[in-house]
C-alpha positions in Angstrom: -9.2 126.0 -60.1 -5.8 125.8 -62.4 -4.8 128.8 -63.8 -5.5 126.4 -67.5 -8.8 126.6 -66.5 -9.4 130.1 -66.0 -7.6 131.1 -68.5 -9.5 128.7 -71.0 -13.0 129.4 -69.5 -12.1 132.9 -70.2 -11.7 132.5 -74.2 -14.4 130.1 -73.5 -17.2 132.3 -72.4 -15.4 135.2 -75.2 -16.3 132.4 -77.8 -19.9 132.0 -77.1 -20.1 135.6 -77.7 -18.1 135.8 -80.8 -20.5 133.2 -82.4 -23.6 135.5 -81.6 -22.0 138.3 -82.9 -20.8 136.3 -85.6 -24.5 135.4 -86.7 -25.8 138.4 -86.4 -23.3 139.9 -88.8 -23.8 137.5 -91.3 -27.6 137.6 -90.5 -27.7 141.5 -91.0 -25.2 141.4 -94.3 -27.3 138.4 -96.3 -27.7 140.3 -99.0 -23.9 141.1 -100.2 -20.4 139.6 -100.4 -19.9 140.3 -96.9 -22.7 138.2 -95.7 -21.7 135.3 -97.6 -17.8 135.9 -95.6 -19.4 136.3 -92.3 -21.8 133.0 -92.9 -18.3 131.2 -93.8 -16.6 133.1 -90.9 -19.5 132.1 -88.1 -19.4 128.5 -89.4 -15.7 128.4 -88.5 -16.0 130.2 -85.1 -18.9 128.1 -84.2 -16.6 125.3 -85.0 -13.1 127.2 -83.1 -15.7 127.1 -80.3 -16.9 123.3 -80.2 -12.8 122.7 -80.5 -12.2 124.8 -77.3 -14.8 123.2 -75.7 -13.6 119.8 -76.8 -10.4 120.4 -75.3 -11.5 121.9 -71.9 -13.5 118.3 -71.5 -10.3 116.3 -72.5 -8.2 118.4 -69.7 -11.4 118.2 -67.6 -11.9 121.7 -67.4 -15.9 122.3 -67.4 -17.3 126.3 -68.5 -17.9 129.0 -65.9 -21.7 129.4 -66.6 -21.6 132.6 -64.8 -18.8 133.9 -67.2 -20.5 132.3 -70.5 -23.9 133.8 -69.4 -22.1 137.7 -68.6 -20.4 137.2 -72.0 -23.2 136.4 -74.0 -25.3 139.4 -71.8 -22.6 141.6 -73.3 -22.8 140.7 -76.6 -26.7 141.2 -76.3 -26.0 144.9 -74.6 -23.1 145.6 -77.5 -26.6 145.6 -79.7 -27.6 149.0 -78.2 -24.5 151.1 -79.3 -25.1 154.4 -81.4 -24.4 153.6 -85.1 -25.6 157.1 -86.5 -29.0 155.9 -86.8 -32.4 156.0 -84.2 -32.7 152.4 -85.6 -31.5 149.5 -88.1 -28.5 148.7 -89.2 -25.7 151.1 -90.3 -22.8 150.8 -92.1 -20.9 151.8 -89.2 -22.6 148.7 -87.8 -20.7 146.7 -90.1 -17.9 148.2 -89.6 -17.9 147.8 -85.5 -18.8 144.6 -85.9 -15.9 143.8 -88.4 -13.7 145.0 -85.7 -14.8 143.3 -82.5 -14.8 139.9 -84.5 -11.5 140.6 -85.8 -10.1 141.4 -82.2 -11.9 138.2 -81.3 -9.9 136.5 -83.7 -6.6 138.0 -82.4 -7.6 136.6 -79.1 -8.0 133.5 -80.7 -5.3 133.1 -82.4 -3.2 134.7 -79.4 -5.0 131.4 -76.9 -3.9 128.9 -79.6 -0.3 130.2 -80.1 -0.1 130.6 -75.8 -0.6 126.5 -75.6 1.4 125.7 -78.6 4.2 127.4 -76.6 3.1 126.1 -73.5 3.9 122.0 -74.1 3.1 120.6 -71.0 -1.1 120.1 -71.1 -1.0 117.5 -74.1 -2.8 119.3 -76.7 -0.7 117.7 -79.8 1.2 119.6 -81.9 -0.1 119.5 -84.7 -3.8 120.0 -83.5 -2.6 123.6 -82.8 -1.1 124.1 -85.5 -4.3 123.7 -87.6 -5.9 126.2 -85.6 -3.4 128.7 -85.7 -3.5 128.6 -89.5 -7.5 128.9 -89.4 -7.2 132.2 -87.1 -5.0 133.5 -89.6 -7.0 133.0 -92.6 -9.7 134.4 -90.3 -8.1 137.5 -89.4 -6.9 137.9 -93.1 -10.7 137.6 -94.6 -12.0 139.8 -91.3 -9.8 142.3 -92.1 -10.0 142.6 -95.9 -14.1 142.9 -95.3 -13.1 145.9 -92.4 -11.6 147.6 -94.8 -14.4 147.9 -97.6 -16.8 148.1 -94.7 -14.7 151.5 -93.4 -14.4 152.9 -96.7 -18.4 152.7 -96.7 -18.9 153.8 -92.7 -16.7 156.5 -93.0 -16.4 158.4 -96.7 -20.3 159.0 -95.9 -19.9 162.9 -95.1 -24.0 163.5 -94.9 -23.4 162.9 -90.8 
C-alpha cells in the first residue's frame, strides 16, 4: 500500500467519524443558533467526506474498513465521556464537541493543504483550492460557536 493511501485512508476513516459527530451536535443543539451552524457545518463535512472519497476512487485507493469501522467505534465510545452530568446533554457537551470538530477541521484543512503542496498525484489545482477555502470558513464558524459555547460550559460556577 502507497504511503497516499494510508495516509488518505487515515483522514478517510477520521471523516466518517467527524460526520457522526457532526450530526449529533447539530441533532442535540436543534433548538438554538448553534444547531442551525452545526446542520450547515455536517452538510459540508458530509460533503468534504464524499470529496475524499471521490478522490481515493480516482487515484484507486479503496477505504480500510477496519480503520473506518475503529473510527466510527470511537466516535460512538467519545459518547460516554463525563460532561458534569449522570445523563443528557451539557453544555460542556457542546463545548467538547465544538472542539473535536474543530480539530477535525484542522486535520482537514491540514490533508488538503499536504496535496496541494504535494503536485505529483493529479488532484488539480484548483480543486484544492476550493477545499482549502471551505475548511477555513469551517474552522472560522466552528470556532466562533466554541467560543459562546465556553462562555456557557465554563462561567457556570454551581459545579
Amino acid at each position: 500500500m502507497s504511503k497516499l493511501a494510508i495516509y488518505l485512508g487515515d483522514h478517510y476513516a477520521a471523516s466518517v467519524a467527524a460526520v457522526a459527530l457532526a450530526r449529533r451536535a447539530a441533532a442535540s443543539n436543534r433548538e438554538g443558533r448553534a444547531g442551525e451552524v452545526l446542520a450547515t457545518l455536517a452538510d459540508e463535512i458530509e460533503e468534504d467526506r464524499q470529496t475524499l472519497e471521490l478522490i481515493m476512487q480516482r487515484l484507486d485507493i479503496r477505504p480500510d474498513r477496519t480503520k473506518v469501522a475503529v473510527a466510527w467505534s470511537a466516535e460512538k465510545l467519545g459518547r460516554l465521556k463525563l460532561n458534569g452530568q449522570l445523563t443528557g446533554y451539557s453544555p460542556l457537551s457542546r463545548l467538547e464537541e465544538l472542539e473535536i470538530l474543530a480539530l477535525g477541521v484542522t486535520g482537514k484543512l491540514a490533508l488538503w493543504q499536504a496535496l496541494r503542496h504535494a503536485a505529483t498525484h493529479g488532484i488539480p489545482e484548483a480543486e484544492l483550492q476550493t477545499l482549502i477555502k471551505r475548511a477555513r470558513s469551517q474552522r472560522r464558524r466552528l470556532e466562533r460557536q466554541r467560543l459562546e459555547a465556553a462562555v456557557e460550559a465554563l462561567s457556570d460556577t454551581s459545579t
